[in-house]
C-alpha positions as CSV (number, residue, x, y, z in Angstrom):
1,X,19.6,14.1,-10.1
2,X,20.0,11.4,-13.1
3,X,18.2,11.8,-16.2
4,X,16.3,8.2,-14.9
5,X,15.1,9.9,-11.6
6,X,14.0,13.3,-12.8
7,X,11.8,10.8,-15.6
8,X,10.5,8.8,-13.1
9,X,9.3,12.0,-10.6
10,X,7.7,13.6,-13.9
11,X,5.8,10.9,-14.7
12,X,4.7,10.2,-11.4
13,X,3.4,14.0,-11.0
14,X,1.5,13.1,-14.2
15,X,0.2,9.9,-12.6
16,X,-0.6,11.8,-9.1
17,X,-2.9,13.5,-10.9
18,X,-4.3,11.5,-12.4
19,X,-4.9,9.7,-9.2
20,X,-6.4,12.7,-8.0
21,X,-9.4,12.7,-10.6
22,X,-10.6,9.1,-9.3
23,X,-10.3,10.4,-5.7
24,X,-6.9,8.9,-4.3
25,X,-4.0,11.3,-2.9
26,X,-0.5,10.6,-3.9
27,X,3.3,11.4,-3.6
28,X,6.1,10.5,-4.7
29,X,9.1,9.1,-3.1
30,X,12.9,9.2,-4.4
31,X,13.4,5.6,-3.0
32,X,12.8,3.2,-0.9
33,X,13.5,4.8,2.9
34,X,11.4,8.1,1.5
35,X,8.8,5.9,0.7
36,X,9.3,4.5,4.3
37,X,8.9,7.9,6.0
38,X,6.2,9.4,4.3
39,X,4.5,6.5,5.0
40,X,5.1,6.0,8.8
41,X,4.4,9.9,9.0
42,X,0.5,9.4,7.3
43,X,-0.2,6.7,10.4
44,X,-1.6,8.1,13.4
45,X,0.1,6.7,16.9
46,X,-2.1,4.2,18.8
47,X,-4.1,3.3,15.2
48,X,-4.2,-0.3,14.4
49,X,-2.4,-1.3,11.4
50,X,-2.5,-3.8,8.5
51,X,-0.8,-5.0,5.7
52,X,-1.4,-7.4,2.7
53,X,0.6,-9.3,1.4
54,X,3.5,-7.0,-0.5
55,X,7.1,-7.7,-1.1
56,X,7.5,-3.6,-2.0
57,X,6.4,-3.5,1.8
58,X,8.5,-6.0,3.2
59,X,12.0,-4.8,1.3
60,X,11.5,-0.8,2.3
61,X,11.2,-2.4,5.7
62,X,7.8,-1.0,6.7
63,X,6.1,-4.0,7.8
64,X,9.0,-4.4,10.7
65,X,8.9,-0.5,11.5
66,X,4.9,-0.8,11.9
67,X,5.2,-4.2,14.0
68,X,7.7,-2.4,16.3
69,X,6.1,1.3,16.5
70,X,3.6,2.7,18.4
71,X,0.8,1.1,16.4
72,X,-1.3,-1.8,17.2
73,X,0.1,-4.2,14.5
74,X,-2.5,-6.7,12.7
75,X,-0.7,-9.8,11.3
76,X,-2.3,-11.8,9.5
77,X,0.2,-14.4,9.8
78,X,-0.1,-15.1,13.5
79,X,-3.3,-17.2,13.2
80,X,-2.6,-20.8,13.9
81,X,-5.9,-21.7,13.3
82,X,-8.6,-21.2,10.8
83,X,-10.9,-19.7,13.5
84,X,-8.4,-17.4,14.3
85,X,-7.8,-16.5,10.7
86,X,-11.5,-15.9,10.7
87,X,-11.1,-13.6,14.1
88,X,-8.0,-11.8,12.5
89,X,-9.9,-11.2,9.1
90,X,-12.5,-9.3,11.3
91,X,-10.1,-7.1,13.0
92,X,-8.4,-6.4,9.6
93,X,-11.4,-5.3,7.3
94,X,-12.4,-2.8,10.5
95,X,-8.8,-1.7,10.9
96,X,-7.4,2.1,11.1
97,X,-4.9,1.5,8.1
98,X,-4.6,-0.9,5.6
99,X,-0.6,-1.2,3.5
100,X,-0.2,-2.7,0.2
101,X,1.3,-2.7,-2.8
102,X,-0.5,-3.0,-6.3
103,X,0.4,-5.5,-8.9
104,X,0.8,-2.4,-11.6
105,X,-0.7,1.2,-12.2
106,X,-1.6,2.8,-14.8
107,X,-0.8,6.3,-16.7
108,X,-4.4,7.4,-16.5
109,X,-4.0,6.5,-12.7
110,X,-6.1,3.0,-12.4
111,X,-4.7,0.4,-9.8
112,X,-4.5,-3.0,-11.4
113,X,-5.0,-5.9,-8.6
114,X,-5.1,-9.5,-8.4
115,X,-5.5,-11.7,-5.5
116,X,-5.4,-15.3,-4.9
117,X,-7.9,-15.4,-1.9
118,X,-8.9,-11.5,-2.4
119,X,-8.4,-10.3,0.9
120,X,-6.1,-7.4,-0.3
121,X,-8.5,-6.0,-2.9
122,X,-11.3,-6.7,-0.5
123,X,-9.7,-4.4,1.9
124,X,-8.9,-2.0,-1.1
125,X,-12.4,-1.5,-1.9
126,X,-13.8,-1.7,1.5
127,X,-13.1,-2.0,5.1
128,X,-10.1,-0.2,6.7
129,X,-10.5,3.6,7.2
130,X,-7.5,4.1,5.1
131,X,-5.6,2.3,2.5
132,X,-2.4,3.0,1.9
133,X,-1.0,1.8,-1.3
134,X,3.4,1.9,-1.8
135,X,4.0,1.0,-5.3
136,X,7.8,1.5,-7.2
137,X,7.7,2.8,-10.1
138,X,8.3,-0.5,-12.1
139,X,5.0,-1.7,-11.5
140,X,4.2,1.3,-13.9
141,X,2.1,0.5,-17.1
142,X,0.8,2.3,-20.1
143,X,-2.7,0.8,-19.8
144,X,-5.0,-1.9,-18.2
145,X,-4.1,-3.9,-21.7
146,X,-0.9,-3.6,-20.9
């Protein structure tokens, strides 16, 4: 293991814990197909699954192994109309699981999260049963300052 890797897994120990105090479970994940696994392994078969917009998502490739699993996939995207955004939204906010990433995290463990609509912090505060939130570790910050 590189000197970079064994920092990166100590300081997200640190952070996990710190996650813990504010009520939020965590691991961490060597890379991206990790990432992939531990999350595919945390959503139950059949559940109906949602995503936010996320490149993080997107590149570890979980976004096409939810839309092709046994999961009922939620796609925001698919709406052609504004009443079927509408429809969609519905479905999305009373979803099983909700994916995201985070725009940066903090030592102390605080998610830091701006959205353009607010849809994805919407659904981070409330709505799906569960959120799960995949987040490298250069989205890592000292502080909300920061």
């Amino acid at each position: 293991m590189s000197y970079k890797s064994q920092s990166y897994e100590n300081t997200a120990r640190s952070v996990i814990k710190n996650f813990e105090k504010r009520g939020m479970e965590g691991w961490y994940c060597a890379d991206r197909n990790a990432a992939r696994e531990k999350v595919l392994e945390l959503i139950e078969e059949g559940a109906s699954v949602t995503w936010g917009g996320s490149v993080t998502l997107e590149e570890a490739g979980i976004i096409d192994v939810v839309k092709a699993g046994p999961y009922r996939a939620i796609d925001r995207k698919s709406a052609a109309t504004p009443e079927e955004s509408r429809k969609l939204y519905g479905e999305i906010v009373c979803s099983d699981y909700f994916l995201m990433g985070t725009n940066a995290f903090t030592l102390d463990g605080q998610l830091i999260n701006i959205d353009g609509r607010g849809n994805r912090v919407a659904c981070l505060i409330t709505g799906p049963q569960n959120v799960i939130v995949v987040v490298g570790m250069n989205k890592l910050v000292k502080n909300v300052q920061e």
